[in-house]
N, C-alpha and C positions, 0 to 999 in steps of 0.2 A: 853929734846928734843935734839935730834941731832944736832951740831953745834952752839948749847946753851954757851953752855961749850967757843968755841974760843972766844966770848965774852968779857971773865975775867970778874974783880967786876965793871970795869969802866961801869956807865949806869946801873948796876944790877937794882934800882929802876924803872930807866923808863924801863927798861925789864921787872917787875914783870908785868906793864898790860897786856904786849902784850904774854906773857907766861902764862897768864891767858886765853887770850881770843883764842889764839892756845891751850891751855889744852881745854877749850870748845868747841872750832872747832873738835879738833880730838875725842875728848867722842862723838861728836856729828854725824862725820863721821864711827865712827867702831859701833856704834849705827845702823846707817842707813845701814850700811855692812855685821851688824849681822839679819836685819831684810831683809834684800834684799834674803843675802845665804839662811833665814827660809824659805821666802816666795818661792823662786825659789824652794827650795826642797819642798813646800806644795805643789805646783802646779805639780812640778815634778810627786808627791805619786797618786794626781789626775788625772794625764794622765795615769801612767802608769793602775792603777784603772779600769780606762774607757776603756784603750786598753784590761785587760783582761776581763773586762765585757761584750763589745763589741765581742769578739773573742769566751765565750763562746756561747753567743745568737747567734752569725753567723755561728757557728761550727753544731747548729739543719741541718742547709738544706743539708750540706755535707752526715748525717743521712738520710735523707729524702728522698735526690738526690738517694741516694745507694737503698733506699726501693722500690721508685716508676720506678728504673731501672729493680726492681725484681718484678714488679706488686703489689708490698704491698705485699709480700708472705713474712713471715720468712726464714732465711737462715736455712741451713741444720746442722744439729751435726752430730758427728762421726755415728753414729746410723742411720742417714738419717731419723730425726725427727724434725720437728722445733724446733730450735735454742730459748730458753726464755731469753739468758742473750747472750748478744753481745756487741762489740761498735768499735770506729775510732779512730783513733789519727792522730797528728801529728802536723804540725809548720808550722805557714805562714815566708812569706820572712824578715819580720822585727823581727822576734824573738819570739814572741807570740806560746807558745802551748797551741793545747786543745786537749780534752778525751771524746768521746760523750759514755756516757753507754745505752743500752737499755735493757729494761727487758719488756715481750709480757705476758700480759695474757689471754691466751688461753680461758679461761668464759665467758668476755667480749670482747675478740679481740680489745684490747685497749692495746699501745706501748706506755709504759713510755723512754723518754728520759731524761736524768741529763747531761746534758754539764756542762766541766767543761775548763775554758780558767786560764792561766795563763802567765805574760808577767812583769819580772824585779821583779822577787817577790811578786809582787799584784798577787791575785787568786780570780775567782770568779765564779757563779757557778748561773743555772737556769734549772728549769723543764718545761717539755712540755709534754702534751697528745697526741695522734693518735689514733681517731677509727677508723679502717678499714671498708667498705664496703665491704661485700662479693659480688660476683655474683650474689650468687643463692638470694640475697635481691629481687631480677627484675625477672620479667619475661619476659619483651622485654625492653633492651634498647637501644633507637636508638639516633644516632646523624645525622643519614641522616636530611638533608634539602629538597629532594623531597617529594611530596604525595606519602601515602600509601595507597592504596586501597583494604580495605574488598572486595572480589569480590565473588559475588555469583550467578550462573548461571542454573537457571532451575530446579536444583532439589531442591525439596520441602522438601523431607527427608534430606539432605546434609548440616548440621547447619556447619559455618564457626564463626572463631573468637578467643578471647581469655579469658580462664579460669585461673587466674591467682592464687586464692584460698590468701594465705598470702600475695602474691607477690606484687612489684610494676607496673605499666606499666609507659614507658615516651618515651614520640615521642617528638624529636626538629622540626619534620617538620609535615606538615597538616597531618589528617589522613582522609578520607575519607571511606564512603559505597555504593556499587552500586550490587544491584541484580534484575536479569528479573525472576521473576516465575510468575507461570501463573495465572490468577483467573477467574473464569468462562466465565465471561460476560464482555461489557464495558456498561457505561454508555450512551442514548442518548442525554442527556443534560449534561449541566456545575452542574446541580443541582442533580443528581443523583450517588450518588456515588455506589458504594456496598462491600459488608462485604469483610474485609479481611479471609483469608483460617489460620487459626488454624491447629495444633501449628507452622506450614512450614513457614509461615511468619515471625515469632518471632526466625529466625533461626541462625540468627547474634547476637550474643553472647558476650558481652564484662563484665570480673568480675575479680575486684582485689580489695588488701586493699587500693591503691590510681591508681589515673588516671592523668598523665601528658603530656597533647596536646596543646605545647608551640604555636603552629601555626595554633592554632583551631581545629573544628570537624565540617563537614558536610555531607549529600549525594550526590554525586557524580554528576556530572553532564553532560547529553548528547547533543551534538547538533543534530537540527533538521532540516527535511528538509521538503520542503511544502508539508503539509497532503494532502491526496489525497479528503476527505469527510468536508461536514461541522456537527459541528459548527466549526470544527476544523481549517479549510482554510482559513475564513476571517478572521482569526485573525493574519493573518501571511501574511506579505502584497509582498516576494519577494520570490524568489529560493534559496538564500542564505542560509548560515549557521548563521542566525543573531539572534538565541533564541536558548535557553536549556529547557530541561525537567531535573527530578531528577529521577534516581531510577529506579524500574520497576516493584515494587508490595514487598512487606518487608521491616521491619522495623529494626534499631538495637537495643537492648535492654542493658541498662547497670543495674547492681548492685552489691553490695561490699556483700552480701550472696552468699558464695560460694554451701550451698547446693542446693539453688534453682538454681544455674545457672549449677549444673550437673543434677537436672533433667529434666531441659528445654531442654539443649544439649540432655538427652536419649528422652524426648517425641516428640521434632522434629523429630529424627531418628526412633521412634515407630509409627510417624505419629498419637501419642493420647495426652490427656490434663489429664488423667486419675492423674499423680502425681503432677500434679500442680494449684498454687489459680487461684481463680475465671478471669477472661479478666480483671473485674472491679479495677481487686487489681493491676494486671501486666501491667497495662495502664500506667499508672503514671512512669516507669522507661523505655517507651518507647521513644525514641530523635524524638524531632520535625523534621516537614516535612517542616514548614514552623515556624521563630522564630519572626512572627508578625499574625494580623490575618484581617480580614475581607471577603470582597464578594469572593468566587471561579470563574475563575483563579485569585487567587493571583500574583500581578506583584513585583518581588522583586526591581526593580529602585523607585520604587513609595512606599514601604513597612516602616510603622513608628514604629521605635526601642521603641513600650511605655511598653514592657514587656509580652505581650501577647502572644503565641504558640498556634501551631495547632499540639497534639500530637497522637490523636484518626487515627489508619489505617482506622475504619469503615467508615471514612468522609472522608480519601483521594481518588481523581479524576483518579482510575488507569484505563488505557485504552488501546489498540491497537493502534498506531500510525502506520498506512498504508501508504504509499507514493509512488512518482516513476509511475505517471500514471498506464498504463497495465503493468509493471512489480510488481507492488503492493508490494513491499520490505513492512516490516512491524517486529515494535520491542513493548515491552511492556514499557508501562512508565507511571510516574506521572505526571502528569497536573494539582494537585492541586496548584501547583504554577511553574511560568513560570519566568525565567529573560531572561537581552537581553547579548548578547556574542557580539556586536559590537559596545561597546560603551566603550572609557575608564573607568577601574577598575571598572566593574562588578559588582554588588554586589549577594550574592548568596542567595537564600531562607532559606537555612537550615545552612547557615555559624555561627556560634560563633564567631568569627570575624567582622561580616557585620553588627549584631542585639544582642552585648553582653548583653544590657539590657533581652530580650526576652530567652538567653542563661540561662544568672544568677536565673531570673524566674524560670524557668524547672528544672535547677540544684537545687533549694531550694526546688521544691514542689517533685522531685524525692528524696528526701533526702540524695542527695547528694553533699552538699553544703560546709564539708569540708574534700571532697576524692575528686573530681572532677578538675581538674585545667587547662585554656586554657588560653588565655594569659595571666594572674593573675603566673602563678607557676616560679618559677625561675630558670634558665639553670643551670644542674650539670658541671659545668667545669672542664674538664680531657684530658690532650696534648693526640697529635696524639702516635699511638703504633710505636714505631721507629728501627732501625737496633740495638741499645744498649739495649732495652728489648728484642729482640730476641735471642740476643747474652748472656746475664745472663740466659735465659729460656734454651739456650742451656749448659752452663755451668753446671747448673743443672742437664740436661738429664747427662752430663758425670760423674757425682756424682752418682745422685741416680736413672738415668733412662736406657736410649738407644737412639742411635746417629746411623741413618740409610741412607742410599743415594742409587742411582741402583745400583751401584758396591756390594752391600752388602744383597740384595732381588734380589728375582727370579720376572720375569715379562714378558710383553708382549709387540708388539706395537702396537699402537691405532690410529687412523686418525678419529679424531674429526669432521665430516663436521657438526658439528650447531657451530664450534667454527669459529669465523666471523676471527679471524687471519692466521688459516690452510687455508682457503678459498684462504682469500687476496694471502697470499702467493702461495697457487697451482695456481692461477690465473696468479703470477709471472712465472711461473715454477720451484718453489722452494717447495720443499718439508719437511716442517713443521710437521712431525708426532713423536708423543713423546713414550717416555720408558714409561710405565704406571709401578711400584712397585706395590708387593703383598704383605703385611707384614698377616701374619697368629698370628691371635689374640689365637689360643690353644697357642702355644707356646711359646707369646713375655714374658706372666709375667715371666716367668723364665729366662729370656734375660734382666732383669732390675738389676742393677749394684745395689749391697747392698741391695736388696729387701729381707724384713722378712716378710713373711705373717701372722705370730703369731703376730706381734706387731697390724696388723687389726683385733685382733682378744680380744684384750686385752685392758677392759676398763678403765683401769686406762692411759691409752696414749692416748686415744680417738680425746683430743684437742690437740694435738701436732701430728698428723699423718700429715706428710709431701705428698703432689701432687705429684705424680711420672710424667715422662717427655718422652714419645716419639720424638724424634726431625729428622725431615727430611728436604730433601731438592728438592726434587722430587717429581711428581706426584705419589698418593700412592693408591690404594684401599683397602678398609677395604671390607671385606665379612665376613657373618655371614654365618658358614655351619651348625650350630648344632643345632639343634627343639630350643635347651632350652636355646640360647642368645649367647653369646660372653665369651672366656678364661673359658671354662668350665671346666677346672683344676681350679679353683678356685671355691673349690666345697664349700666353710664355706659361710654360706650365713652373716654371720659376715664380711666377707671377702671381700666379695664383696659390701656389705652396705657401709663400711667404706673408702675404698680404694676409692681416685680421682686422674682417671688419663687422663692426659691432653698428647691431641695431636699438634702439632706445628709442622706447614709445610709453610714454605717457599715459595710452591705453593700449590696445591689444593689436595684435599680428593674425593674419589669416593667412595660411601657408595653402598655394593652390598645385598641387604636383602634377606633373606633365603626365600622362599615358599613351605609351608606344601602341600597345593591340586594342585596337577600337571594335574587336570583333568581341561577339557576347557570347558566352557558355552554355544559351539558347542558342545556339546555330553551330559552334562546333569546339570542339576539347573542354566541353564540359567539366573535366574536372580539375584543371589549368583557374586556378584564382589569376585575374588581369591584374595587372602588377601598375603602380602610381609611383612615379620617383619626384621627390623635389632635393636640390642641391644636390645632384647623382647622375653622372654618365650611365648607364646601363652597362654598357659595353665596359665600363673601368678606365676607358682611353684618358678623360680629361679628368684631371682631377677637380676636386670637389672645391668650393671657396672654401675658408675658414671664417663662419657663418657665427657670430653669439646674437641673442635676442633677448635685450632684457626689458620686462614688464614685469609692472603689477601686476596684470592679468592672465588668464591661462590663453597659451599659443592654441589659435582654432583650424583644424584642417578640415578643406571643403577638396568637393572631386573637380576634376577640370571640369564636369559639364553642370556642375552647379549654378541655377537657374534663382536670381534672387526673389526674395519676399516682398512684392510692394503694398503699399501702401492698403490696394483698394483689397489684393487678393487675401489680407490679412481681417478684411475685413465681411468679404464674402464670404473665407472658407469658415473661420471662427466668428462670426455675428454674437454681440452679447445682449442678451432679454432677462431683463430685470434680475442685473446684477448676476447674472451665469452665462457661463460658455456656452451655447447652442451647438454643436459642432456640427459642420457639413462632410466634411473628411478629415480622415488623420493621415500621415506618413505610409500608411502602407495601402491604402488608395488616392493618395494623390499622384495622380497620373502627372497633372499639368506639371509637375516639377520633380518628377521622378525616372519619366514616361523614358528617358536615354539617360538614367543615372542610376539608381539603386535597379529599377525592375530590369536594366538591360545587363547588368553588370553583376548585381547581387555580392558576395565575399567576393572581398579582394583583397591585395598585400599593399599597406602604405611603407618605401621604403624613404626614409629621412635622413640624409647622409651628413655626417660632418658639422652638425648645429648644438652649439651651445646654448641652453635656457639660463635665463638667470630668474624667476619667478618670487612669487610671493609663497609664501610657506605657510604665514598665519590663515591664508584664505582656500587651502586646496582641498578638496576630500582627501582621507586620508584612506578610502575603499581601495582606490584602484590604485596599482602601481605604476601607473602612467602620468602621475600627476604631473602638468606643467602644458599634457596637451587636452584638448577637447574635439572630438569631429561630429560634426556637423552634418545631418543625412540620414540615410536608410545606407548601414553600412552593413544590415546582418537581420538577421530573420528568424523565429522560432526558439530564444530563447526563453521562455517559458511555456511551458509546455503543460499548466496547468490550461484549470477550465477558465480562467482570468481571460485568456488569450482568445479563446475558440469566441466565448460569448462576445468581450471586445470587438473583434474584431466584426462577426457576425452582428453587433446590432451597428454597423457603419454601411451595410450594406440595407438597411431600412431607410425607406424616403421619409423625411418627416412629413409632419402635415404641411402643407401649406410651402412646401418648397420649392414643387414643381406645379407647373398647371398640368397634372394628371394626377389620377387618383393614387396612393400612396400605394407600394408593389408591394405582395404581401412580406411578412417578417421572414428573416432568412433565416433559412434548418439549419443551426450550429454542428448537425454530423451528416448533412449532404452535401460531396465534392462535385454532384455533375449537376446543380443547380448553376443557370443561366440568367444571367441577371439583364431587364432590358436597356436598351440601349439610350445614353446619356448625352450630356455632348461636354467635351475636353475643354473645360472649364478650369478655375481654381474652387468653383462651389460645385462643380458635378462631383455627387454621392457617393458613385463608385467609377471604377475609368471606362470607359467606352468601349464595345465589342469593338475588338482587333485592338487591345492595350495588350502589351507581355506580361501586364497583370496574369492575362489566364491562361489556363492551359490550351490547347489546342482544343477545337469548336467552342472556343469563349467559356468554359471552365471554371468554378472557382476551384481553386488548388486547395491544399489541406493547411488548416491555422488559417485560411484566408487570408494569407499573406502572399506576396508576389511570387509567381509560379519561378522563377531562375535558382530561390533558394533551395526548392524541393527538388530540381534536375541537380543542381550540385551536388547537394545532400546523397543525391543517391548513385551520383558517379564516382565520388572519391570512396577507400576503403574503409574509411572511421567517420565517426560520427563528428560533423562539422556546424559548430554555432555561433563561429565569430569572424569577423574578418582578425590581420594582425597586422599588426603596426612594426616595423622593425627600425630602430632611433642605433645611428651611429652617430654618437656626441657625448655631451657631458651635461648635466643637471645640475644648477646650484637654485636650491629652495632656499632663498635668502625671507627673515623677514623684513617686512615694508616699514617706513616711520606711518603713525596714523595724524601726526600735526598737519595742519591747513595753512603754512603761512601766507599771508595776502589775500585769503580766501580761495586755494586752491587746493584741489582736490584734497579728499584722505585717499592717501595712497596703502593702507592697510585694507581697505573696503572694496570689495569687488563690485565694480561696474557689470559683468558677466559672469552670472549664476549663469551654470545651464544645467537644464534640466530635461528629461527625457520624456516626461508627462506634464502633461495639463489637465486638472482638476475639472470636468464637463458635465453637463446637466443632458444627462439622456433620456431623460422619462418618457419623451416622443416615439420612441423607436419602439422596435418587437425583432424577436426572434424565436425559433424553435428548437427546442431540443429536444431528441428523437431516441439516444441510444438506452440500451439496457443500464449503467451503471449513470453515476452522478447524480441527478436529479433529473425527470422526466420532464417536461412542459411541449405540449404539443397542440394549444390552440393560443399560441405565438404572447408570449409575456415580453412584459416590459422589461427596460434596460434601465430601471430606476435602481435606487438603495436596494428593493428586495429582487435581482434578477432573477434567481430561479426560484422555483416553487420550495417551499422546505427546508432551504439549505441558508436564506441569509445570502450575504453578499460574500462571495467567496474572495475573503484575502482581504476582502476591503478592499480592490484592485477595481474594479468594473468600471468605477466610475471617474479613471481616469482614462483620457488618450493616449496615446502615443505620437508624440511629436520629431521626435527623436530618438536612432537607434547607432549609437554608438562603442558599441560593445568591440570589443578586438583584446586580441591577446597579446602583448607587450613583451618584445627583447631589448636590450638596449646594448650595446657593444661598445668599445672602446673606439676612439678614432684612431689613425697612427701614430707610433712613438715620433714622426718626425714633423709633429702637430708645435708651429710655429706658436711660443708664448701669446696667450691671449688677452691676455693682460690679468693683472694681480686682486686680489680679494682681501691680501691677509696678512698683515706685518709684524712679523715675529722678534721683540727687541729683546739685542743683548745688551747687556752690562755695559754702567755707564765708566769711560774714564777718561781721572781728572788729568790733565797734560799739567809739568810741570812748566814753569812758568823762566 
């Protein structure tokens, strides 16, 4: 030992104990020195261990991050083909790197991940699966939270809904149905019902491989006002709006056989039963009226959830509800079951919600007990679509598509009056009217950056053809000019089977569809609606592109002969004086832009083949079940049939002061149809359209509603009563919602640019009109069209004192596309389990 030694031999014995017992101390301490340094580097090998182990498993999301940045799409290869073998790298701040690899296969659409971390030597290493969702999985998916409502109006031929064939459906918010069609009679008691009308009732159509209505399903419900007859009256003890009815004669009809629900869809529209089973068999997949049961009227506050439905139409109570004293207002509705509308949380007769026992019932005996799901089903969870997916989507276009803005398309400009922001601001005195873009679908495919058409054409790349990427930033319109669809340079029907190409705008699409018969239903087959196709051969011959469109904004459809808004005429026809609309005409005399569009053409069929929406969710009505599109025009005529409409209308044909140099023509008799109005000149500000406009009838006429004379020749050549045009959408719907952040100061993409709206709020007090008949209110030395229009009555509806600017009304089917509908690309990445590879 050290210092042992200065010692000498003096004491050496009594040294040896204590040079013993320090020889044991120190074996004892480089003992504990040697296990201290082991254990510290054990611990040490296990941190560093766990750092790269950690570091691989945390390096999957960086992977993830990057995919769901690109919508789940694969990235592009040199070829502008998906990418099957990829990965990331790189090093956190403590030293630690990883390597994510990914390899996609295309069969199953399933993305293997291998992370691999490493940190101080230790490596380690874990797998992960991804299967993608595609789109075209769905047939609507929605994440709106409003009600949707089937809506179906009148016509009996005119089946609405969805046909979904393999696809899914999934609503996060109620879904709703409400139709008025007629049936012959009503009943004179509570006890008499009568048969529902075959096949027009069964005209609501709902079929897919599953059904998901997180927020329930019922029919619709109207409030009432005190019936004018008994037995009807005493059971309604106020004037109030304090009770609902459901519906108004039709039923919806679900099931997951797709063929039967395409030929219910053609013999509702054949008006026959000819290809379909017996009532007795199609009863059973008919939705309750009522999801309890007992005496008629059924009260739903008092209704017990024991399982029992009412789902037979031949038993529901459909009847005339008349009301309104002598004005006798009067709408179609059920009365098999009644609830109250003033009483907290409601409960509804026909709710899934309100009577799930009674639900679960019907879903089992319809057998559809495991396709069917309403609060039972579980929310798909997928963040809002954000300014960093736009941004990768445009990326992309500059790869392997096309990058467009006005500077770079020829266009027009447009003054939108149903868009409720053009308004507000012309009301400012600002003038809000946009570039409208023209992109010409003959020639873009050849404007797409690295595009080989041969490789659409060539099976063995099949699953690896890459979404090609239109990317704008501008209001764009898409028109179709050619009989036989869209880029008709792509003549390989290979070509166009295969190829998915996806639009992406920043703001909105204006879809213009081609029309083959230019002939009007004023001059012959009047009862023949002229048919509009866009992305659609008519004939079937060429097939359709594989079309998505995705925006923030609702897709708007105009007619081919849609005549735009400028500037000045925005200004003559709506002129504003102190702070109010003045109006010169509305939509249903405006000749100068109707004059070969609504008045020549009146109902017609928009068919929309083969297009995928991808929309905002958070910004849609949740009224119509069309959401995703908007049309634009006088597409329909005569839906309301109150005194709102007659007077409307009738005080437009009143000169104001001071608008003509002639003296103002007296106020027009709201119930005389052979009043001759003089003649104008075909203006954007002339009052009403000029003798020899289709406006009138034959010897210049006004028609009845003073609406355009084509709707009442329809009206009265088809066999049922007609109030809409219809839109028929073969595609798919994804109501995604939008992120609402601004980064770098651009847009919120949660916030709609285009409200549209169908009235404009207008200051009529200039005008006059007469009304002459025995019921409603008299006025026969020509009253104003202000707050009080008729004598006695008040402003009926509160309605008078708006215009109409827009009539977009139409009845909505949406259909599947084909099952051999080419992946569109992905939404939705469903991880499996992570695991760790042994080392």
């Amino acid at each position: 030992m050290p210092g042992a030694k200065s010692l000498g031999k003096v004491g050496a014995s009594a040294l040896l104990p204590i040079m013993i017992i320090f020889g044991l101390a120190s074996a004892g301490m480089l003992a504990f020195s040697t296990l201290h340094r082991m254990r510290v580097a054990g611990l040490s090998t296990a941190f560093t261990k766990m750092v790269a182990r950690q570091t691989a498993r945390s390096a999957f999301v960086i992977m993830e991050a990057a995919l769901q940045r690109r919508l789940w799409e694969m990235p592009p290869d040199a070829q502008c083909l998906k990418s099957t073998q990829f990965s990331v790298s790189g090093s956190t701040p403590d030293g630690a790197n990883y390597t994510v690899e990914a390899s996609y296969d295309p069969e199953t659409t399933t993305v293997r991940l291998l992370s691999t971390g490493t940190f101080k030597g230790a490596k380690a290493s874990a797998e992960k699966k991804i299967k993608t969702l595609d789109s075209t999985d769905f047939l609507v998916f929605s994440k709106g939270s409003a009600p949707t409502t089937l809506s179906r109006l009148y016509d009996q031929k005119a089946p609405v809904g969805y046909i979904g064939r393999n696809r899914k459906i999934y609503f996060e918010g109620p879904l709703h149905f409400f139709s008025v069609l007629e049936r012959p009679t009503y009943p004179p008691d509570w006890n008499t019902p009568t048969p529902m009308v075959l096949p027009g009732e069964l005209g609501t159509i709902i079929q897919g491989e599953r059904f998901y209505f997180l927020k329930g399903v019922s029919y619709a419900t109207y409030p009432m006002q005190l019936p004018n007859g008994e037995p009807y009256r005493s059971m309604f003890l106020t004037q109030g709006l304090n009770h609902y009815y459901q519906n108004g004669a039709g039923a919806a009809f679900f099931t997951s056989d797709h063929a039967l629900a395409i030929q219910l869809d053609q013999d509702v529209r054949d008006g026959t039963m000819t290809g379909l089973p017996p009532f007795a068999t199609l009863k059973k997949s008919i939705y309750p009226i009522a999801l309890f049961c007992g005496a008629r009227p059924l009260k739903a506050e008092s209704g017990i959830d024991d399982g029992c439905y009412m789902n037979d139409p031949n038993q529901w109570l459909v009847i005339y509800h008349d009301y309104g004293g002598i004005a006798n207002f009067g709408l179609r509705g059920d009365f098999t079951c009644l609830g109250r509308s003033d009483i907290p949380n409601p409960k509804r007769c026909s709710s899934s919600d309100d009577f799930p026992n009674g639900f679960r019932r019907w879903r089992r005996d319809a057998g559809l007990e495991n396709i069917f799901y309403a609060r039972d089903g579980v929310p798909i969870s997928y963040p809002s679509i954000n300014w960093d997916n736009l941004e990768a989507l445009k990326e992309d276009a500059i790869a392997c598509g096309l990058v467009t803005n006005t500077a770079t398309l020829p266009g027009y400009q447009d003054c939108d009056i149903s868009n409720t922001r053009i308004i507000n601001d012309h009301l400012n005195g600002v003038s809000s009217c946009e570039q409208i873009s023209k992109l010409d679908f003959e020639t873009a495919p050849s404007l797409l950056n690295n595009f080989t058409p041969a490789h659409y054409s060539d099976p063995t790349l099949k699953n690896r053809l890459l979404r090609r990427i239109i990317y704008s930033n501008s209001p764009i319109e898409l028109a179709q000019t050619a009989a036989s669809g869209l880029a008709t340079s792509l003549a390989d029907p290979q070509v166009r089977s295969n190829l998915s190409l996806w639009m992406v705008n920043e703001d909105r699409y204006i879809l213009k569809p081609m029309q083959p018969d230019l002939s009007s239903p004023l001059d012959s087959n009047p009862a023949l609606r002229r048919a509009l196709y866009f992305n659609q051969d008519p004939s079937g011959a060429t097939p359709s592109l594989n079309l998505l469109l995705l925006s923030p904004e609702q897709v708007q459809i105009i007619s081919p002969q849609h005549v735009p808004y400028l500037s000045v005429d925005l200004l003559q026809a709506l002129p504003v004086v102190a702070g109010k609309i003045k109006p010169r005409n509305h939509i249903f005399t405006d000749s100068y832009h109707q004059e070969n569009d609504g008045f020549k053409y009146g109902f017609r069929d928009i068919h929309i083949g083969n297009v995928t929406l991808i929309t905002n969710a958070l910004s849609l009505s949740g009224w119509y079940n069309n959401s995703g599109f908007n049309l634009r025009g006088l597409w329909s005529g005569g839906q309301d049939s109150s005194a709102n409409q007659y007077v409307r209308n009738a005080c437009m044909f009143s000169d104001p002061v001071g608008h003509v140099a002639v003296d103002p023509f007296s106020p027009a008799p709201a119930s005389s149809y052979s009043w001759v109005p003089p003649s104008l000149p075909a203006t954007p500000d002339s009052v009403v359209p000029p003798l020899g406009s289709r406006f009138y009838k034959p010897g210049n006429e006004v028609s009845s509603y003073f609406y355009p004379h084509v709707f009442t020749v329809q009206q009265a050549a088809m066999d049922t009563i007609v109030m809409n045009s219809r839109l028929f959408h073969t595609g798919i719907r994804i109501l995604m919602n939008f992120d609402g952040s601004t980064p770098g100061g651009k847009r919120d993409l949660s916030a709609r640019r285009h409200i549209a709206s169908d009235f404009v709020a207008a200051d009529l007090s200039d005008r006059r009109y007469i009304w002459t008949p025995s019921y409603y209110y008299q006025t026969t030395s020509g009253s104003t069209c202000g707050p009080a229009p008729i004598a006695g009555s008040g402003n009926i509806d509160g309605m008078t004192g708006l215009i109409q600017v827009n009539v977009d009304r139409t009845l909505y089917s949406q259909q599947s596309p084909p099952t051999t509908l080419p992946k569109m690309g992905s939404l939705f990445g469903v991880e499996l389990p992570v695991v760790e590879l042994a080392r």
